[in-house]
Residue frames as qw, qx, qy, qz and C-alpha x, y, z in Angstrom:
[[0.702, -0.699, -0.123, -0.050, 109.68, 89.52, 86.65],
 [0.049, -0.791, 0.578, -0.197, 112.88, 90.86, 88.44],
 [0.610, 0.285, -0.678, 0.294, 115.45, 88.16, 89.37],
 [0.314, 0.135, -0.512, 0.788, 115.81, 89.40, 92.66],
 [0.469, -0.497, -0.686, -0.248, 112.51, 88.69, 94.68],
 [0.692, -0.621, -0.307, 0.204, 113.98, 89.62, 98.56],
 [0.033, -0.870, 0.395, -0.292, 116.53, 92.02, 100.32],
 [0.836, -0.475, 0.273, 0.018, 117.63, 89.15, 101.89],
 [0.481, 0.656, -0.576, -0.083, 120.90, 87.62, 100.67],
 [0.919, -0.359, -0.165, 0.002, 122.47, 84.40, 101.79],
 [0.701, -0.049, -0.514, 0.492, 125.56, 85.77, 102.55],
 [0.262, -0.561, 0.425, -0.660, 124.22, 87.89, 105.65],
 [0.883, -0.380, 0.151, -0.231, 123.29, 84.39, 107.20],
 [0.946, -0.099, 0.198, 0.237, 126.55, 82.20, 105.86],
 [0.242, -0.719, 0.553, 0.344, 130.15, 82.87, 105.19],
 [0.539, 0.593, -0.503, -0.324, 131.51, 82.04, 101.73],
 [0.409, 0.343, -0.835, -0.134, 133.77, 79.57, 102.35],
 [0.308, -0.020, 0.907, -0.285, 131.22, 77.71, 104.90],
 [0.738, 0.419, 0.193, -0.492, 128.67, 77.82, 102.44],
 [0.238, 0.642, -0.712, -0.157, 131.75, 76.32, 99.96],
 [0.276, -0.249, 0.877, -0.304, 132.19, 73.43, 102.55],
 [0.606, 0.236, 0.524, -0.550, 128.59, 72.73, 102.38],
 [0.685, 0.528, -0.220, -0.452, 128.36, 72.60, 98.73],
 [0.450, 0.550, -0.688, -0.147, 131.13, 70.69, 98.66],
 [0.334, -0.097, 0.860, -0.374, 130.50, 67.95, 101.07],
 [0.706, 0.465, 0.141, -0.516, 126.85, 67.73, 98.85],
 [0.768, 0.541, -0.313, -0.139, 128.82, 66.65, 95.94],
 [0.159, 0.444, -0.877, 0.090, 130.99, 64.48, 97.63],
 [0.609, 0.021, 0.646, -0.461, 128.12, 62.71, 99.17],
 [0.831, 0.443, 0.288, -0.174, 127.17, 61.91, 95.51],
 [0.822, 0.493, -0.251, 0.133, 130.28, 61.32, 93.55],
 [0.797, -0.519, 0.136, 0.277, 132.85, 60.50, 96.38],
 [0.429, -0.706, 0.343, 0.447, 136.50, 60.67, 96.19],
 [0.409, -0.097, 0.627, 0.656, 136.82, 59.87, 92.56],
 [0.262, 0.533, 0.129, -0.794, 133.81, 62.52, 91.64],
 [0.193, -0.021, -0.835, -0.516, 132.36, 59.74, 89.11],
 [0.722, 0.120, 0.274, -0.624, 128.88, 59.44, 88.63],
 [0.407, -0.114, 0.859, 0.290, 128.86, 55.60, 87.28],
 [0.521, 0.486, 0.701, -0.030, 125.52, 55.16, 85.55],
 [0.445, 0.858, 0.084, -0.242, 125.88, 58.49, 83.31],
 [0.148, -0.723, 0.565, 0.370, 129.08, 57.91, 82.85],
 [0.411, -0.197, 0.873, 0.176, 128.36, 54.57, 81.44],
 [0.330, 0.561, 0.745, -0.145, 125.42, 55.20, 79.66],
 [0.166, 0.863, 0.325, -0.350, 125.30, 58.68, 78.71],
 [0.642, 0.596, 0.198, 0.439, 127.07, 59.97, 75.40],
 [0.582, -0.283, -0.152, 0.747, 129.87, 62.23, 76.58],
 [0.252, 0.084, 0.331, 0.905, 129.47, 64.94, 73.83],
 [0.073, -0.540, -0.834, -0.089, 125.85, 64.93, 74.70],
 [0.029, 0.058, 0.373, -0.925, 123.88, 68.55, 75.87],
 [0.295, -0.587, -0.746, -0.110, 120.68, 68.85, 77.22],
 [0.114, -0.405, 0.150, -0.895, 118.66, 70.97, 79.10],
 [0.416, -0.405, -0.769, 0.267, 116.63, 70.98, 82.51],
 [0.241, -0.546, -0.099, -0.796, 113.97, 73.20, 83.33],
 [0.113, -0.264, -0.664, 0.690, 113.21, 73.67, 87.94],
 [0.440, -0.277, -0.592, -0.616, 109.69, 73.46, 87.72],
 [0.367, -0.208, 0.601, -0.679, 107.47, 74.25, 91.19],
 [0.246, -0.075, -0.874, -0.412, 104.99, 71.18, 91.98],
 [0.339, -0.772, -0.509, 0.171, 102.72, 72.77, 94.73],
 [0.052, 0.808, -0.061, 0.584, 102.81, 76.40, 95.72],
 [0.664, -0.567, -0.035, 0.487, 105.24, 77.84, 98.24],
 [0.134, -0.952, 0.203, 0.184, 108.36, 80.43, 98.77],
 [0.883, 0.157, -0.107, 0.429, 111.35, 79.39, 96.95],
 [0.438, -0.835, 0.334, 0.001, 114.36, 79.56, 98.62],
 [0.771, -0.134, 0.573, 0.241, 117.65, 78.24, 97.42],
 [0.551, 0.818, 0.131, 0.099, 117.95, 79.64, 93.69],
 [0.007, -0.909, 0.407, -0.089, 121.18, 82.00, 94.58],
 [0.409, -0.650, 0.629, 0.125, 122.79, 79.19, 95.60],
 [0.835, -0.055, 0.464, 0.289, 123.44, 77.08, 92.06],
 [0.382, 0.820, -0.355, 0.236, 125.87, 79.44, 90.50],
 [0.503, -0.581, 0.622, -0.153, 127.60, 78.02, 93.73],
 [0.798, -0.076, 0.584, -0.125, 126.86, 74.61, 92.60],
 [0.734, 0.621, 0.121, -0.246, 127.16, 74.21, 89.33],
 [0.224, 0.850, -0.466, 0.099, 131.03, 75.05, 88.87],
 [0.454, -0.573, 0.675, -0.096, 131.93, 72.00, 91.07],
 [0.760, 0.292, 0.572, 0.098, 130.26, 69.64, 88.86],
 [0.735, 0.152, 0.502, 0.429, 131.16, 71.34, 86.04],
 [0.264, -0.418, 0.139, 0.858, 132.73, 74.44, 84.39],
 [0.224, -0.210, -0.688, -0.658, 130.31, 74.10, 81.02],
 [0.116, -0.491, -0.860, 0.079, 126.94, 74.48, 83.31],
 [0.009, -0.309, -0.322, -0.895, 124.78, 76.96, 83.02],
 [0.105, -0.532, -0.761, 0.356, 121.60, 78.68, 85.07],
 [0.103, -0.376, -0.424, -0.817, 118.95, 81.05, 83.62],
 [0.023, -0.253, -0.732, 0.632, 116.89, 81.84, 86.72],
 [0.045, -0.469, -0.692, -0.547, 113.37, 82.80, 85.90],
 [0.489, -0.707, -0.378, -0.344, 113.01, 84.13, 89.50],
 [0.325, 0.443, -0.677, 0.490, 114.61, 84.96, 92.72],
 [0.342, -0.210, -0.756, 0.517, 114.54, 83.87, 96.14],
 [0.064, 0.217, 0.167, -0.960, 111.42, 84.73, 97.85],
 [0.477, 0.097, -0.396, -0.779, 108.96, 84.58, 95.29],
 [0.700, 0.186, 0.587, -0.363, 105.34, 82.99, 96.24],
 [0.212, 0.177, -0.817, -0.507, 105.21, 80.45, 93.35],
 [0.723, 0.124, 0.221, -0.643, 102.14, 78.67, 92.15],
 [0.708, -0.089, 0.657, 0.244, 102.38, 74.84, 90.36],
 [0.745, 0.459, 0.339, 0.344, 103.98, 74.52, 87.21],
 [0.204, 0.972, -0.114, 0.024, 105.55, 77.85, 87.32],
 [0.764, 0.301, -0.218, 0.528, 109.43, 77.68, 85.95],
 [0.705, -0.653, 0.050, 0.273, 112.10, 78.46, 88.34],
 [0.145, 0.772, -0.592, -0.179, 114.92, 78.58, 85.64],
 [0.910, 0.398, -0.083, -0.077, 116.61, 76.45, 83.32],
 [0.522, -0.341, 0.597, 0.504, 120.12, 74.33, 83.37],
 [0.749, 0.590, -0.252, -0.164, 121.84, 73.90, 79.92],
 [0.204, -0.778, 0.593, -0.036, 125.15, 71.78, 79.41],
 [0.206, 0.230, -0.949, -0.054, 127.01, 68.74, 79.15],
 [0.667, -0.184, -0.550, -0.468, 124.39, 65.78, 79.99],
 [0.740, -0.120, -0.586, 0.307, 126.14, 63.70, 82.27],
 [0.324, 0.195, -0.374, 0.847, 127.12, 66.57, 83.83],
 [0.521, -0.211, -0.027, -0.827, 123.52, 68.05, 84.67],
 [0.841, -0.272, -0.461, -0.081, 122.59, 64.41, 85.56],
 [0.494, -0.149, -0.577, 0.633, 125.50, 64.11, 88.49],
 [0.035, -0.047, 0.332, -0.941, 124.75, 67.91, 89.82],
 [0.434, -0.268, -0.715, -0.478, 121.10, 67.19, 89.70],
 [0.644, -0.400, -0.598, 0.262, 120.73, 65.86, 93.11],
 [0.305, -0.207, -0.238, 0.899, 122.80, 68.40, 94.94],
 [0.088, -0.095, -0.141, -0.982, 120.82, 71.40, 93.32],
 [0.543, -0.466, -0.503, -0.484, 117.24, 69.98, 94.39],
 [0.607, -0.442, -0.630, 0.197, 118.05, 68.98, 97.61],
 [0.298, -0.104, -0.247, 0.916, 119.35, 72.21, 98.49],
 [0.173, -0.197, -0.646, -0.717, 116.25, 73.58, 96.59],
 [0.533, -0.362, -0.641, -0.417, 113.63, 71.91, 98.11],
 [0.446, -0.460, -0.465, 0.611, 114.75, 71.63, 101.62],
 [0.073, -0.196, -0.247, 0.946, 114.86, 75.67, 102.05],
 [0.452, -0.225, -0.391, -0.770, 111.68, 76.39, 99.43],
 [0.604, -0.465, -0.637, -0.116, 110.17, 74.16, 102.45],
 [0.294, -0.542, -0.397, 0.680, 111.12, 76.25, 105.44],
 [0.073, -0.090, -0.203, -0.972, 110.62, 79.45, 103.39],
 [0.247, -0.265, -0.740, -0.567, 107.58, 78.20, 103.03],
 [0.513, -0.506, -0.689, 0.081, 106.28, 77.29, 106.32],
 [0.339, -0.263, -0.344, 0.835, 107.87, 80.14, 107.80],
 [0.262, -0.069, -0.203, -0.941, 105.35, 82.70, 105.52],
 [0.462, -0.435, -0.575, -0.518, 102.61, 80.29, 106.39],
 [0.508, -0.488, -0.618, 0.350, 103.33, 81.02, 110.62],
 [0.149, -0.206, -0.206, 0.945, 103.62, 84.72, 109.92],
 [0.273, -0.460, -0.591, -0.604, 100.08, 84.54, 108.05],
 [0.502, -0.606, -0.615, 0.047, 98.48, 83.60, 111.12],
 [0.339, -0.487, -0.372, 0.714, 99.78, 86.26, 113.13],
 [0.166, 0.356, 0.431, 0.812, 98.25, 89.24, 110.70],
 [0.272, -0.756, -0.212, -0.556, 96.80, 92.33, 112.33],
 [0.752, -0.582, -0.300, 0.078, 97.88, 90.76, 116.09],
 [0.100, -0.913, 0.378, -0.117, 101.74, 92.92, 116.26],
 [0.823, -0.363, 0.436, 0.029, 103.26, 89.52, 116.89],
 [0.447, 0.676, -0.532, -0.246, 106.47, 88.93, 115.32],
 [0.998, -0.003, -0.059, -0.009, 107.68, 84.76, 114.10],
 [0.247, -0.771, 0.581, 0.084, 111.13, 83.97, 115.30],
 [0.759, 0.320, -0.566, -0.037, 113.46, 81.14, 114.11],
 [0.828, -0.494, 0.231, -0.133, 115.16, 78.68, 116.72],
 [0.135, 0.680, -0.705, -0.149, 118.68, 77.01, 116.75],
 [0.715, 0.089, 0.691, -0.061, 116.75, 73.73, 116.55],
 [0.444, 0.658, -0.318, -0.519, 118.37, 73.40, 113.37],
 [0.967, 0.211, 0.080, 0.118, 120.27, 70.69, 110.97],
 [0.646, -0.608, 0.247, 0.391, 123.83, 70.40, 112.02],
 [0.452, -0.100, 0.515, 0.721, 125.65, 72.44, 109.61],
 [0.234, 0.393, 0.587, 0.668, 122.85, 74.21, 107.79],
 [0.064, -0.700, -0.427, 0.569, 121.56, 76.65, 110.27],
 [0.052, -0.478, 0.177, 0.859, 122.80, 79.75, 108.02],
 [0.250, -0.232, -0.747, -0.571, 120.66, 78.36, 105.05],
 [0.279, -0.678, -0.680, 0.002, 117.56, 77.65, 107.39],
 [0.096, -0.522, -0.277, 0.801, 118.09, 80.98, 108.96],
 [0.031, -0.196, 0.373, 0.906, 118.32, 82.50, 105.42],
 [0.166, -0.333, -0.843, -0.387, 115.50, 80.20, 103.83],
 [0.136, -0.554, -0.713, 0.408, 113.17, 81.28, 107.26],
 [0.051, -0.459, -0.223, 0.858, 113.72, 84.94, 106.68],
 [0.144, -0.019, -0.572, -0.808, 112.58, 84.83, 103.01],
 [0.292, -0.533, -0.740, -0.289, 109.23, 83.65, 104.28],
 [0.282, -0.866, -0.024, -0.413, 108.95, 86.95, 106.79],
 [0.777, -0.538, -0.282, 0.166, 110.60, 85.45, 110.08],
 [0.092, -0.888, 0.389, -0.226, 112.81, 87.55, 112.29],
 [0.701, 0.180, -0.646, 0.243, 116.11, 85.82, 113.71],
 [0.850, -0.435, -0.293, -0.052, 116.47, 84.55, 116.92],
 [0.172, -0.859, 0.454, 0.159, 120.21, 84.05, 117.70],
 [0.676, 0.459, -0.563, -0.128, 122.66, 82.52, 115.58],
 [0.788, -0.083, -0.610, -0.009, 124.04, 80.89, 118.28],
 [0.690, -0.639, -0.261, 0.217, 125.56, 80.66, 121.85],
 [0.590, -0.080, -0.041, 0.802, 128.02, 83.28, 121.08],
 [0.123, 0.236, 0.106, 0.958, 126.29, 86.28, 120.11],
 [0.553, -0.441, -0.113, -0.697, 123.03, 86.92, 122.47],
 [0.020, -0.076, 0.859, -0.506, 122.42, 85.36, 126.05],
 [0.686, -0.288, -0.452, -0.492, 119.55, 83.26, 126.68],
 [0.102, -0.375, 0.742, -0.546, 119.12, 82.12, 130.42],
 [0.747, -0.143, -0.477, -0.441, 116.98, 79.09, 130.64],
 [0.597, -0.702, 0.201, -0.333, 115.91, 77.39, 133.77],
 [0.928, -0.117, -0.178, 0.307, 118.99, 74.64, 133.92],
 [0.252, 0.587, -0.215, 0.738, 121.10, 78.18, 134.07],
 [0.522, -0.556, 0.130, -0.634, 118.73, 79.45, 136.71],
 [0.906, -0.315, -0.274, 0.070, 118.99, 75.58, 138.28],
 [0.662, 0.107, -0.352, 0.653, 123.19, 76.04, 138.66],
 [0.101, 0.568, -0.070, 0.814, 122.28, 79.35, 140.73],
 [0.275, 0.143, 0.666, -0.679, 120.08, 78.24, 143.33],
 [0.158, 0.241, 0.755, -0.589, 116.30, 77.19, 143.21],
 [0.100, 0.825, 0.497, -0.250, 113.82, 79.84, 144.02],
 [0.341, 0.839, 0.202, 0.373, 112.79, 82.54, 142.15],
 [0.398, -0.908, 0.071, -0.113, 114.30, 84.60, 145.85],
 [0.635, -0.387, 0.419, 0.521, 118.17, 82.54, 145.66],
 [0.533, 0.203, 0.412, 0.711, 118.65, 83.32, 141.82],
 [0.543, 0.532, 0.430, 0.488, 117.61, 86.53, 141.02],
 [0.282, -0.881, 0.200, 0.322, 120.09, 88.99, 142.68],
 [0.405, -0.463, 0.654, 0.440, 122.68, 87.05, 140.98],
 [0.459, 0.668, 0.486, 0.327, 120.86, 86.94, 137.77],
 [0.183, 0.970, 0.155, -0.037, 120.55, 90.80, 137.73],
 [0.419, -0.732, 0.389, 0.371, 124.18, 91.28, 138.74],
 [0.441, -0.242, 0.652, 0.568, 125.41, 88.93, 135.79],
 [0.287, 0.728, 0.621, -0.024, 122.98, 91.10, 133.66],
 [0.109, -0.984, 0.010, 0.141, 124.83, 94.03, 134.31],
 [0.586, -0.405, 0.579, 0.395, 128.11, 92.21, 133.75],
 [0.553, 0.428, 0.691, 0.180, 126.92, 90.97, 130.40],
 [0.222, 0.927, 0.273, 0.129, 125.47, 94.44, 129.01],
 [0.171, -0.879, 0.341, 0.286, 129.06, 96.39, 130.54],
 [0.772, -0.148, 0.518, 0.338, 130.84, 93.62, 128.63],
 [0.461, 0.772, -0.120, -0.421, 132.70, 93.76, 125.05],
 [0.214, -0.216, -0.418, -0.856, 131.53, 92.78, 122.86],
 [0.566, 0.097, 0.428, -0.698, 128.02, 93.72, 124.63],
 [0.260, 0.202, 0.920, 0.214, 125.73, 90.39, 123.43],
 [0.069, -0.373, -0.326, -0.866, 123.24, 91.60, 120.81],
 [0.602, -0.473, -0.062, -0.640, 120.46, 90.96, 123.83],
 [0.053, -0.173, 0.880, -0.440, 119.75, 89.36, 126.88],
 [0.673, -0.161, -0.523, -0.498, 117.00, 86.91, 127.31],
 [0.213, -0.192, 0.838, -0.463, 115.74, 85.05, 130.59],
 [0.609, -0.151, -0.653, -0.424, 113.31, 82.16, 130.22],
 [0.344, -0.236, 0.673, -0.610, 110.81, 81.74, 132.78],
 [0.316, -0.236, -0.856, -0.336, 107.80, 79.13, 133.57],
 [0.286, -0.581, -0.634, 0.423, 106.13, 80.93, 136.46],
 [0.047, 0.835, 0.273, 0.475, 104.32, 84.13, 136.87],
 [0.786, -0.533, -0.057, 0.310, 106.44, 84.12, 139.95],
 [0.701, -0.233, 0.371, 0.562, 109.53, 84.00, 138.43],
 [0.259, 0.756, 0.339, 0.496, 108.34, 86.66, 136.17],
 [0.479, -0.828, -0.264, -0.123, 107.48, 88.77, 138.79],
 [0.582, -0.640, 0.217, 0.451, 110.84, 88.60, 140.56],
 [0.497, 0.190, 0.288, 0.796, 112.95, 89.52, 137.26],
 [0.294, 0.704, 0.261, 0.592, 110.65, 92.56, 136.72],
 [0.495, -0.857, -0.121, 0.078, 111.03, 93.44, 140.48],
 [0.772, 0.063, -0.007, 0.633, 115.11, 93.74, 139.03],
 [0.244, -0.650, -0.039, 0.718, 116.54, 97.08, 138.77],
 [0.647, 0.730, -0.084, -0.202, 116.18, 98.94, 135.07],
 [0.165, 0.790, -0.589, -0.036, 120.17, 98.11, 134.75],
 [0.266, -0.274, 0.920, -0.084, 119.80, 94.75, 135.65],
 [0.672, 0.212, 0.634, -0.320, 116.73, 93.58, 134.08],
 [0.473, 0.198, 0.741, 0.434, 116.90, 91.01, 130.41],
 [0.063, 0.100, -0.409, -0.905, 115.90, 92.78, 127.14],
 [0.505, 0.001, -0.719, -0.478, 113.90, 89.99, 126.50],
 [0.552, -0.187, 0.654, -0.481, 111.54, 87.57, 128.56],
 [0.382, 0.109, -0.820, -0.411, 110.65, 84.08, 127.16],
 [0.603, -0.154, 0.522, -0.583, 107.75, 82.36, 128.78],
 [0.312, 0.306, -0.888, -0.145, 107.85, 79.25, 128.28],
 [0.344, -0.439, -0.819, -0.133, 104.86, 76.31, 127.51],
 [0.169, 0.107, 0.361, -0.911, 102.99, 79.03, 129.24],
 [0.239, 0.619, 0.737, -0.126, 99.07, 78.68, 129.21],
 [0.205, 0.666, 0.352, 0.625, 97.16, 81.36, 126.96],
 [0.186, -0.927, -0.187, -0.265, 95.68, 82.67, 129.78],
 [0.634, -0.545, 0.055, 0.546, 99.42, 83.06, 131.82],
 [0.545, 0.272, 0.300, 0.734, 100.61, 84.59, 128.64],
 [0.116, -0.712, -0.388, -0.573, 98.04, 87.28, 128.80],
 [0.540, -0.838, -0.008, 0.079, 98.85, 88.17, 132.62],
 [0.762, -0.065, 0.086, 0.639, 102.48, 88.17, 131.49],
 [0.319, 0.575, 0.443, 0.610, 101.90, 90.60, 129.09],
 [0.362, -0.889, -0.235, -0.151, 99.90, 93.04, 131.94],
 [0.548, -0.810, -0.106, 0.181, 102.48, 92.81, 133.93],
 [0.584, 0.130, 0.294, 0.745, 105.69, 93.64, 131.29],
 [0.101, 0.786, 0.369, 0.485, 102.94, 96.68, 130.53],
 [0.508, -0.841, -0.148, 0.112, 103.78, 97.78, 134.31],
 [0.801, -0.388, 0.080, 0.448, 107.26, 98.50, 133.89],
 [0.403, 0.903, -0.029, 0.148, 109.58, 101.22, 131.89],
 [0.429, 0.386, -0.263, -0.773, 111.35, 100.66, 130.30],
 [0.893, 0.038, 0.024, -0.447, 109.27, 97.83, 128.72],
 [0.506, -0.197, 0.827, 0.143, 110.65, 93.87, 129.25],
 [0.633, 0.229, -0.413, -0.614, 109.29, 92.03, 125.79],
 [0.625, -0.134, 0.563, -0.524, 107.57, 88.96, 125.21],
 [0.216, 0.201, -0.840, -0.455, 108.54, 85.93, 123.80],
 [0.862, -0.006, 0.115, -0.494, 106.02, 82.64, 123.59],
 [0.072, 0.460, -0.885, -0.024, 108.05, 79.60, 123.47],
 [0.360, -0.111, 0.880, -0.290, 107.35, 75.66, 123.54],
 [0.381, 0.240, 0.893, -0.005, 105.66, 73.41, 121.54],
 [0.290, 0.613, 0.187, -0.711, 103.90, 76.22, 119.37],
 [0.496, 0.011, 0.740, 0.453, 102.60, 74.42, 116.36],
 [0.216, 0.086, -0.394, -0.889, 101.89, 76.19, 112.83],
 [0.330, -0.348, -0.816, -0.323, 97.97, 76.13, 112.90],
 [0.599, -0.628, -0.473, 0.157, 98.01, 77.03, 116.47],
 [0.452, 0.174, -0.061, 0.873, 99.53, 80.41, 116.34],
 [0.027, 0.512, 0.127, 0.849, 97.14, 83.07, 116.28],
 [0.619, -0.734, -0.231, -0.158, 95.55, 82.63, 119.75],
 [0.700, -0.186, -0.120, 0.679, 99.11, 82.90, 121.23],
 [0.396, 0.279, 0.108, 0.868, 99.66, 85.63, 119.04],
 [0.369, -0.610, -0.474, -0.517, 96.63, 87.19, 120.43],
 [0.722, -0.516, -0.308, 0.342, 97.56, 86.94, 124.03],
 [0.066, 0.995, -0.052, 0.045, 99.62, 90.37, 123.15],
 [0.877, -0.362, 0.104, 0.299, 102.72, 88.96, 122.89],
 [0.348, 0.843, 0.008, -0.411, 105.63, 90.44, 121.03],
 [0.130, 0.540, -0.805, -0.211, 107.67, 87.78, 119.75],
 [0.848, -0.121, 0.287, -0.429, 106.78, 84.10, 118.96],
 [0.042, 0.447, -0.862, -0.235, 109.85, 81.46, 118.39],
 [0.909, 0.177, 0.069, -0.372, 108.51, 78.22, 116.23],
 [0.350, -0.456, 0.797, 0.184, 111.43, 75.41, 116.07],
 [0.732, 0.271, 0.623, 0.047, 109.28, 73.74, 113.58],
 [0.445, 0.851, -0.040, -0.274, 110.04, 76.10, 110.92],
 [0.126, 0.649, -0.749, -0.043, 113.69, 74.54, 110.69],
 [0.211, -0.210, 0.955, 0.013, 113.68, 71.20, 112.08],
 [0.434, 0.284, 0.816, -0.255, 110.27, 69.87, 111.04],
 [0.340, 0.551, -0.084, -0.758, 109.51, 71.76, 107.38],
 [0.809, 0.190, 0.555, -0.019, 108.25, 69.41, 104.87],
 [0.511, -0.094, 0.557, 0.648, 110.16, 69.23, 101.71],
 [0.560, 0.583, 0.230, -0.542, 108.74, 71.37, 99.19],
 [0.747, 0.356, 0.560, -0.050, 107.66, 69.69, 95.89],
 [0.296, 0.735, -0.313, -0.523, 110.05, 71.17, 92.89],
 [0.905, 0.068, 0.389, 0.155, 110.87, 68.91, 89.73],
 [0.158, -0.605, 0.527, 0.575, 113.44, 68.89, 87.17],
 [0.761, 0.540, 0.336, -0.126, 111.84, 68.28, 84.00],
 [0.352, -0.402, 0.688, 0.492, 115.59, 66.91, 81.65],
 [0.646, 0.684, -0.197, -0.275, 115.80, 67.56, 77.45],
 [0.780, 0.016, 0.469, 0.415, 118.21, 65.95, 75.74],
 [0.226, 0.696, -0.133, -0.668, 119.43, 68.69, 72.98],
 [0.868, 0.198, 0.448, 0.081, 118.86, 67.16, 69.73],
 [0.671, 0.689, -0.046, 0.269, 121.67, 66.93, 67.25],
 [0.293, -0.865, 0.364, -0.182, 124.28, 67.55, 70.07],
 [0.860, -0.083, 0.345, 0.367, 126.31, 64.18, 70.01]]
């Protein structure tokens, strides 16, 4: 089986040296400022090598592989990784991930760090390919959200996409999202904000850098209504309807169909994996799931540790 499982890569979601940071902050969480692990140190025969095979325990997307060649070097310069697979790849239980070799102690301290990094993404990968299942045959694409862990968005972005999902926006710098506490600082009604919506629409899109899109989040078919009643030069790429009934979703949808050139359609709010495909069904053309990042359940990988005999 090829190494190399995805087109993705993690560094279109994370800059080197903030992925660095990360790593390193990991291994300072477990061997602090004097980068001693006590119990192997005290215990474990210095001269010692061993080996440690990353072993799936439930099927799912692994996600996270690419990044311990990252890891591995901080804990130690004598560690090794034999990947059996690459990011991406639908695994099934018991199937090997790839093998550590190396110093004992050393594979014991870096341990931690390399599962947690491991498991956490192979669990959003995961969930994220089981919310684009549901949406098979319906045209509906699964977004990510910036309802992330502080500091690890670019992983969870990366980890999301290996399981199909499209990004969202990375953050509050590169794509405008108008939600209704925006719409609040403007006025009101649907009739005081949205001249002066369209205008700073037009502002936005003449701007440089232009943002990669423009989004407006509504909760009314109202407030729908008035954006598409905008000019073509003033009106959002995007439209986000938000905690919207099925059947409002489906009259959204009708009335985006009226227009040219077309507004899209997002589904937002509370949309939980299980409870996708009737959304998706509603003819939307986008559907953003914040559980895929903040709420993915760990997935199950173990580290099954050799000792190498005759290595003392």
């Amino acid at each position: 089986m090829a190494v190399t499982e995805s087109q993705s890569r993690v560094s279109d979601f994370i800059d080197t040296p903030d992925l660095e940071r990360l790593i390193d902050a990991a291994l300072m969480e477990d061997l602090g400022p004097t980068r001693l692990d006590l119990t192997s140190r005290g215990l474990v025969p210095h001269r010692l090598q061993a080996s440690a095979d990353l072993v799936a325990r439930q099927a799912g997307i692994i996600a996270g592989l690419a990044l311990i060649p990252e890891i591995l070097p901080r804990f130690s310069a004598k560690l090794d990784f034999e990947p059996a697979l690459g990011d991406g790849a639908h695994v099934e239980p018991k199937t090997a991930l790839g093998r550590l070799t190396g110093p004992a102690d050393d594979l014991l301290a870096a341990e931690r760090t390399v599962l947690n990094f491991l498991t956490h993404l192979s669990g959003i990968a995961t969930l994220a390919r089981r919310c684009v299942e549901e949406t098979q045959g319906t045209g509906a694409s699964i977004c990510d959200t910036r309802k992330t862990i502080p500091g690890l968005r670019g992983l969870a972005r990366y980890a999301a996409s290996l399981g199909g999902v499209i990004s969202h926006r990375t953050g509050l710098y590169d794509a405008v999202l108008v939600k209704d506490n925006h719409l609040l600082c403007i006025g009101g009604c649907a009739g005081e904000w949205s001249g002066r919506l369209g205008q700073a629409i037009a502002r936005w899109r003449a701007g440089d850098p232009a943002p990669t899109f423009i989004q407006v989040e509504v909760d009314t078919l109202d407030q729908l209504r008035a954006i598409l009643a905008l000019p073509v030069e003033q009106r959002p790429d995007m439209v986000l309807l938000d905690n919207m009934s099925l059947e409002q979703s489906r009259q959204a949808v009708a009335l985006a169909a009226e227009v040219r050139p077309r507004v899209l359609m997002e589904a937002s709010g509370g949309i939980q994996p299980g409870r996708i495909r009737p959304v998706a069904e509603t003819g939307v053309d986008r559907i953003s799931i914040g559980a895929i990042t903040h709420s993915a359940p760990a997935m199950d990988i173990g580290l099954d540790f050799a000792p190498l005999a005759g290595s003392e």
